[in-house]
C-alpha positions as CSV (number, residue, x, y, z in Angstrom):
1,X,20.7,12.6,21.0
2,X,22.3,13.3,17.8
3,X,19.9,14.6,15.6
4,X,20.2,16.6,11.9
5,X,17.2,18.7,10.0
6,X,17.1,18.3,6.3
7,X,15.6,20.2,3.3
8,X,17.1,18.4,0.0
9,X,17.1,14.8,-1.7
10,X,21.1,15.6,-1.3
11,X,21.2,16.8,2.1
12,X,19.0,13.4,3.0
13,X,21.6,10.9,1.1
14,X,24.6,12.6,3.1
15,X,22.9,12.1,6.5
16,X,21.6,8.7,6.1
17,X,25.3,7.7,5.7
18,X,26.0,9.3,8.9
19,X,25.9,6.2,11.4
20,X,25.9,8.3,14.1
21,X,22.7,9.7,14.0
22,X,19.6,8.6,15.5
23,X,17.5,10.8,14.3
24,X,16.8,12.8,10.8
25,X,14.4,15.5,10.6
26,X,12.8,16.2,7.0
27,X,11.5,19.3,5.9
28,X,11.2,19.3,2.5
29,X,8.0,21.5,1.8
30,X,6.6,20.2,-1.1
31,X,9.3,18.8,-2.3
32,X,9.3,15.2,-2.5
33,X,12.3,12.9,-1.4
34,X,13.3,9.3,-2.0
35,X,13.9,7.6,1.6
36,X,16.2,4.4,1.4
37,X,17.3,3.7,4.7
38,X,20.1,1.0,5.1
39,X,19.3,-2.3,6.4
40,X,21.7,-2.0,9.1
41,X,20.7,1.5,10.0
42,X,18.6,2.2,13.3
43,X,18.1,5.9,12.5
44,X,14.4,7.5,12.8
45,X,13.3,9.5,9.6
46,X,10.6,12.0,10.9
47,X,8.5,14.3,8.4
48,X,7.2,17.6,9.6
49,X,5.0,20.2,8.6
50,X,4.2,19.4,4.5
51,X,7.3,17.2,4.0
52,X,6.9,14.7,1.3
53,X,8.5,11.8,0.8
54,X,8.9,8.2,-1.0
55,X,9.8,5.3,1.2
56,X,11.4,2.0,0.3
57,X,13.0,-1.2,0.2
58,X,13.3,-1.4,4.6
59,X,12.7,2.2,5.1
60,X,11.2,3.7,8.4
61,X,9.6,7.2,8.7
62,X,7.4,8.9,11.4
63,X,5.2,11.4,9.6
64,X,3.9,14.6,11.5
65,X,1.6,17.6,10.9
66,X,0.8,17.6,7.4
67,X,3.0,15.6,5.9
68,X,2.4,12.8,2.8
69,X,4.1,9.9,1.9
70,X,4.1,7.2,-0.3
71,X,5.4,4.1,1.3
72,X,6.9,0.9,-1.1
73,X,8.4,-2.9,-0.6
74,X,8.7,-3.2,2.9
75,X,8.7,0.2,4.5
76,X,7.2,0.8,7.5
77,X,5.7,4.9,8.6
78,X,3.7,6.1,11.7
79,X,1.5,8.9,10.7
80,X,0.0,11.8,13.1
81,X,-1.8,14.7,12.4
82,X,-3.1,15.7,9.4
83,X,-0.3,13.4,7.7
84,X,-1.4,10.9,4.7
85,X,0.1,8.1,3.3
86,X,-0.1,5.7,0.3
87,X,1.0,2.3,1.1
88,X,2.0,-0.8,-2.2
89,X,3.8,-4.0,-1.6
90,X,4.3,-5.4,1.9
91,X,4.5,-1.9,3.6
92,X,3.1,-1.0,7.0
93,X,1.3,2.1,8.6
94,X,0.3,3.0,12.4
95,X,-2.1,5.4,11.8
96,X,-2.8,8.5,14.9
97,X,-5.3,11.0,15.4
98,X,-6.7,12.7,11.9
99,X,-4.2,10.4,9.8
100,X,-5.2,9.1,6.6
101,X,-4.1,6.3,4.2
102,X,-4.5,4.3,1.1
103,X,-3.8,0.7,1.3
104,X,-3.2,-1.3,-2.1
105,X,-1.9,-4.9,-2.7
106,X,-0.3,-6.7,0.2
107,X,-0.3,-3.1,2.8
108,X,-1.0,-3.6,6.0
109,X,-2.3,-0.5,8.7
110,X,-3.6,-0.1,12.1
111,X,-5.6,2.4,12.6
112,X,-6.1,4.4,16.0
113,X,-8.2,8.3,17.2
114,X,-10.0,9.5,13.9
115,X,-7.8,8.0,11.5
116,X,-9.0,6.6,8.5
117,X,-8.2,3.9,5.9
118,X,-9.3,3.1,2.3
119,X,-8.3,-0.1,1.5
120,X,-7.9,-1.6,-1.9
121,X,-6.8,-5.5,-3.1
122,X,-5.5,-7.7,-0.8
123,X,-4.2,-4.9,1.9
124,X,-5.3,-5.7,5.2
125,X,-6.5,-3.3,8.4
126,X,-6.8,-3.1,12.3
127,X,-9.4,-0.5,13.4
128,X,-9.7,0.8,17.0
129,X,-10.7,4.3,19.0
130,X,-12.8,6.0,16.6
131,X,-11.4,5.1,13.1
132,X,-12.9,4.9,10.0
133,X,-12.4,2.9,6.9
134,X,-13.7,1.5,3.8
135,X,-12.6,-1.9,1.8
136,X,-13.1,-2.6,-1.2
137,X,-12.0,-5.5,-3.5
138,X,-10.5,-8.0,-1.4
139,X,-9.2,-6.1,1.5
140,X,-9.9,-7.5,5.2
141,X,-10.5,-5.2,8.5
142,X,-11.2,-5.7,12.4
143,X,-12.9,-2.9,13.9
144,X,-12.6,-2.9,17.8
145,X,-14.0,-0.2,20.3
146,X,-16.2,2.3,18.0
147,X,-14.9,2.5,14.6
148,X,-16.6,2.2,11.3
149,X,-15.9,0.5,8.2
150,X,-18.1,0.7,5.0
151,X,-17.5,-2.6,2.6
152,X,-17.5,-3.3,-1.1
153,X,-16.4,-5.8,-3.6
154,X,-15.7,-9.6,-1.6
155,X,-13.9,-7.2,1.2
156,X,-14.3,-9.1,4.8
157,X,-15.0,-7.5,8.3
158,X,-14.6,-8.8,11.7
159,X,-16.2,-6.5,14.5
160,X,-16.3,-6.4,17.5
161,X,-17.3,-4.4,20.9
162,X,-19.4,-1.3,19.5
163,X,-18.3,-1.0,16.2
164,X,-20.5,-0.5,12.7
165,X,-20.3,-1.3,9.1
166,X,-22.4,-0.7,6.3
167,X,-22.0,-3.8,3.9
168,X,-22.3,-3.7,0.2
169,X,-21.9,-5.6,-3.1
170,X,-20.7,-9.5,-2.3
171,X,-19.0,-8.1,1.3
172,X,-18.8,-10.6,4.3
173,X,-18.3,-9.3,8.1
174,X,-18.9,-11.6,11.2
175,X,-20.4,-9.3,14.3
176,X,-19.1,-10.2,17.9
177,X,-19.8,-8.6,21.4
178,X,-22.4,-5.2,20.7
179,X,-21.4,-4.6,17.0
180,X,-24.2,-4.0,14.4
181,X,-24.0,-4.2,10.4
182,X,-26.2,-2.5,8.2
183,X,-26.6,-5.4,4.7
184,X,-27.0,-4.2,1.4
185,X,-27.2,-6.4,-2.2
186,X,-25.9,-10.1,-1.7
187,X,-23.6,-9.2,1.6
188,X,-23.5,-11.4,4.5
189,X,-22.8,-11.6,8.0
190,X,-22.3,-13.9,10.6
191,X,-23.6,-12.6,14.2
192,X,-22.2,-13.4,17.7
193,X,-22.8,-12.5,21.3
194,X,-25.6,-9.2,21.7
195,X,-24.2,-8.3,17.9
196,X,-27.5,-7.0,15.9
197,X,-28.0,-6.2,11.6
198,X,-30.7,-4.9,9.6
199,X,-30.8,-6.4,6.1
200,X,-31.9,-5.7,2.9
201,X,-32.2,-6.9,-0.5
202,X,-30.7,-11.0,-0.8
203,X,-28.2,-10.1,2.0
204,X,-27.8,-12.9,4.0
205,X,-27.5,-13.9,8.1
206,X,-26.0,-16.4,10.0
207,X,-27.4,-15.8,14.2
208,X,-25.6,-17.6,16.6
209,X,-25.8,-16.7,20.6
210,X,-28.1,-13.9,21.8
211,X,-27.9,-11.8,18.1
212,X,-30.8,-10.4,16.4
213,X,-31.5,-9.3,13.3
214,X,-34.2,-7.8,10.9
215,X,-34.5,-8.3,7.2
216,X,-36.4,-7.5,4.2
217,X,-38.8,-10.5,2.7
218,X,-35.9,-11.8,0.5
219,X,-33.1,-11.9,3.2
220,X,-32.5,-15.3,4.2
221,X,-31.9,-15.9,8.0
222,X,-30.1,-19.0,9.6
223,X,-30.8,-19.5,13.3
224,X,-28.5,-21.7,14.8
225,X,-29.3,-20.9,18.2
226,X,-32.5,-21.0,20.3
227,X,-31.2,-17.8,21.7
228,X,-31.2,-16.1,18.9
229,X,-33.7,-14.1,17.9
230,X,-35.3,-12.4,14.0
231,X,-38.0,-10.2,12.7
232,X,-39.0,-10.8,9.6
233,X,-36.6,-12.5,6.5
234,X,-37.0,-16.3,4.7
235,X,-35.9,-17.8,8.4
236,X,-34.4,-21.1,8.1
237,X,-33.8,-23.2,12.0
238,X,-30.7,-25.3,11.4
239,X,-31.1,-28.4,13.6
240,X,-27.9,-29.8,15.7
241,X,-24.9,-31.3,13.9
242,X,-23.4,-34.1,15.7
243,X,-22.4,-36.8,13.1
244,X,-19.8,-36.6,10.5
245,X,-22.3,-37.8,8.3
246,X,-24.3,-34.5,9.1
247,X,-21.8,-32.1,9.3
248,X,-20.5,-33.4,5.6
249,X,-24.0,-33.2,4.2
250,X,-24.5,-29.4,5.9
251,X,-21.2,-28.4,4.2
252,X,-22.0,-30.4,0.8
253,X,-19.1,-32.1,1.1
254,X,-18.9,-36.2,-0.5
255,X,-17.8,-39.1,1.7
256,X,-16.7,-42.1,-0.7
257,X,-17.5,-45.4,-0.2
258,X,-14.7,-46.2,1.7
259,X,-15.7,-43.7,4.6
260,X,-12.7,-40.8,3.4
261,X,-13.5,-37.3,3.0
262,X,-11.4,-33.9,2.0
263,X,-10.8,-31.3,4.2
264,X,-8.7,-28.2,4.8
265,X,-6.1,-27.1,6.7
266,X,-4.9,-23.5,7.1
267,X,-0.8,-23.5,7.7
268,X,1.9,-21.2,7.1
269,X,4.9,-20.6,4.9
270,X,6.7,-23.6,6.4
271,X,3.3,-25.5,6.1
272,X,3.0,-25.9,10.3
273,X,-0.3,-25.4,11.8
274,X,-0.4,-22.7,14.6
275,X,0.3,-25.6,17.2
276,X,3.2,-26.8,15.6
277,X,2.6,-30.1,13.9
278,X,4.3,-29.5,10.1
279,X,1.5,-30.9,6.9
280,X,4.7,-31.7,4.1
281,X,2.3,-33.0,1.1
282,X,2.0,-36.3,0.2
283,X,2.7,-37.4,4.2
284,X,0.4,-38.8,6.8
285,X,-0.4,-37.0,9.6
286,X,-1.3,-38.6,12.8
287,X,-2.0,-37.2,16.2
288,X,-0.3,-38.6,19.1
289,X,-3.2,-37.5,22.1
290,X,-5.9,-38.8,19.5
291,X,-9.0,-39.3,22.0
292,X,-12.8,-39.2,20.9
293,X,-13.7,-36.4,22.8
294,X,-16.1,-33.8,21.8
295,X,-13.7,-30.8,22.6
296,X,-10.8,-29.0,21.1
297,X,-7.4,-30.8,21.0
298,X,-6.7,-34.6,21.0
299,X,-6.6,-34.7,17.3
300,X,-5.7,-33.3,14.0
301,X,-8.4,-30.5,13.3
302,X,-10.0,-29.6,9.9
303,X,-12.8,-27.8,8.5
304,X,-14.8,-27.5,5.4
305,X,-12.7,-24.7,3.6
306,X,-10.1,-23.0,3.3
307,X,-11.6,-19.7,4.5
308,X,-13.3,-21.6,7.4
309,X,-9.6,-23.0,8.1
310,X,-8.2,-19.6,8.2
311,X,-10.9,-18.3,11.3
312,X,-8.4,-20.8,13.4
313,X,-5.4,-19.3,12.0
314,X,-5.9,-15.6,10.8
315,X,-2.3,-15.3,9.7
316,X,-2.4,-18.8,7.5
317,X,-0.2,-18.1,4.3
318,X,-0.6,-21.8,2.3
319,X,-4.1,-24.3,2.7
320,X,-3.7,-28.1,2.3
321,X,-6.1,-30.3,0.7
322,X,-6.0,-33.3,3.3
323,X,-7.7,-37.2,3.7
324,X,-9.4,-38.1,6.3
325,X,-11.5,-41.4,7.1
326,X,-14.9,-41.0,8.8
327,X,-14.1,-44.0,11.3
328,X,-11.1,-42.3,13.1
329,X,-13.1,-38.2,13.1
330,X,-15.3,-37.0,15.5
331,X,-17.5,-33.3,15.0
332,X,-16.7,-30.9,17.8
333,X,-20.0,-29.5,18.3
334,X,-19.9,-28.5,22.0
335,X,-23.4,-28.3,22.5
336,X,-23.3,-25.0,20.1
337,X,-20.9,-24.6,17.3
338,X,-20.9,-27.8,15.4
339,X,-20.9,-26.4,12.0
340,X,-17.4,-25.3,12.5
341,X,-15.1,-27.8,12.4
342,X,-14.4,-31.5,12.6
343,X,-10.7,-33.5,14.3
344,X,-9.2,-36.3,13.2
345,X,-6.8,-39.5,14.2
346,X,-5.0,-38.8,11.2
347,X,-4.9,-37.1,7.8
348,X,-3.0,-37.7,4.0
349,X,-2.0,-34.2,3.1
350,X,-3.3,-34.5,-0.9
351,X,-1.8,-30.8,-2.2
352,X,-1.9,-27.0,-2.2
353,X,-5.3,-25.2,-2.6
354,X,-5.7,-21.6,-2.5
355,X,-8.4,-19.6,-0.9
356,X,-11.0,-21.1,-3.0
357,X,-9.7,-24.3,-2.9
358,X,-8.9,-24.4,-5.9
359,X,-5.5,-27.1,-6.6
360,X,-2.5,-25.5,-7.1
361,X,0.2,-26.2,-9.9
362,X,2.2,-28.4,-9.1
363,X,5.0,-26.1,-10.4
364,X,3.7,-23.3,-7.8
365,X,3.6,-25.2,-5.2
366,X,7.4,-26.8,-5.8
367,X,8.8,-22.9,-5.9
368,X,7.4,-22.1,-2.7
């Protein structure tokens, strides 16, 4: 392996010209260095000790002992140790052991051991081991094994297996498997499997499955299973859904006197759905295994919102606005989940929303 140990900004910018390197060590102290690695490069920057550097553009670093770095655009770094790293734009971070990071805008991290995350804006976080992390603003986690995330702002939580959160402010998590959430102010969570929460204040619950919860006098709790169990709380039973009819009046959506109702689809960047079947605006959409059945497949599916939508496709990018007519959809209840989602014979892709549902411009949506 043909490897090379540098100290300087100038001793860096002579080695990654160096194709035949594979691997640059930094030591740069406290001394902090810009890292711009080519695009055609395959070289591995690694930081040791108290190195310090700036990545960006399509730079790649692995950060040891007590390194720091600030990572920009689309760099990537994978921190152990004591390292620490600040991510901005559309970088990424594989967090180890004691690790730490800050996450703004578009940042993504995974966090493993007894790293921990503070995530800020839109940045986005996978938790696992014994991590920790707190969201605020609009930042998104999913906590597996036994890590811990406290939430703030309109941040959003998934957990699952046996880990916690603490939610606060207008925060949303939905609980899976053995997971518990602690509510605070208007929060809300959704609870799944043997998942338990204690809330307070005007949080609110959502109990599906075996969860319980207990609440304060002003929490209001939604059973939507028999299963399910709560102590205490303004507790609301929410009869079956089976009828299109029903499932539009539970979701306070309008169907016109003709029978057609809007609905949302979550799609990507090329505006497919994750099975494929591409949603160009101002088309119709028609399935070709259309069959009445009360199960998933056989049809175009839909749901209420866009954020609903995006629980079938986590890594949706774009949401459609589409027409459906109530003659040619079924609900796909199951026996159990038939707030969720409805399918359809076919659809007329209206326009862009964004997360809200909100239309987009018609000039944003012809730049994409």
């Amino acid at each position: 392996m043909t490897t090379i140990t540098v100290k300087t900004q100038a001793e860096l910018d002579t080695a990654l010209k160096n194709n035949e390197l594979e691997t640059i060590y930094v030591e740069s102290g406290g001394t902090w260095l810009t890292i711009r690695v080519p695009d055609d490069s395959e070289v591995e920057i690694v930081l040791r000790e108290n190195s310090r550097a700036e990545l960006r553009e399509n730079s790649r670093a692995v950060l040891r002992g007590n390194s720091r770095a600030v990572l920009r655009e689309n760099s990537r770094a994978e921190l152990w140790g004591n390292s620490h790293a600040e991510l901005w734009g559309n970088s990424h971070a594989v967090l180890w052991e004691n690790s730490r990071a800050v996450l703004w805008e578009n940042s993504r991290a995974e966090l493993w051991g007894n790293s921990h995350a503070e995530l800020r804006e839109n940045s986005r976080a996978e938790l696992r081991e014994n991590s920790r992390a707190v969201l605020r603003e609009n930042s998104r986690a999913e906590l597996w094994e036994n890590s811990r995330a406290e939430l703030w702002g309109n941040s959003h939580a998934e957990l699952r297996e046996n880990s916690r959160a603490v939610l606060r402010g207008n925060s949303r998590a939905v609980l899976r498997e053995n997971s518990r959430a602690e509510l605070w102010g208007n929060s809300h969570a959704e609870l799944w499997g043997n998942s338990h929460a204690l809330a307070r204040h005007t949080a609110g619950l959502a109990l599906y499955e075996r969860s319980t919860a207990k609440a304060s006098p002003l929490v209001c709790v939604h059973i939507h299973d028999p299963r399910a169990t709560a102590e205490g709380g303004h507790q609301i039973v929410v009869p079956p859904i089976h009828t299109v009819r029903e499932w539009a009046d539970y979701h306070g959506l309008v169907i016109s006197k003709d029978g057609e109702l809007t609905v949302f689809k979550a799609v990507g960047d090329d505006l497919k759905s994750p099975h494929g079947a591409v949603y160009s605006i101002g088309t119709e959409v028609e399935a070709a295994d259309w069959n009445r059945e009360d199960c998933c497949g056989y049809g175009l599916h839909f749901s209420a919102t866009p954020r609903e939508a995006m629980r079938y496709f986590s890594r949706a990018t774009r949401f459609l606005a589409c027409r459906i007519h109530t003659d040619e959809t079924v609900v796909i209840d199951q026996g159990e989940r038939g707030q969720d989602k409805v399918k359809a014979r076919r659809c007329v892709v209206l326009h862009e929303v964004d997360i809200d549902g909100e239309p987009l411009a018609a000039a944003a949506q012809d730049s994409k």
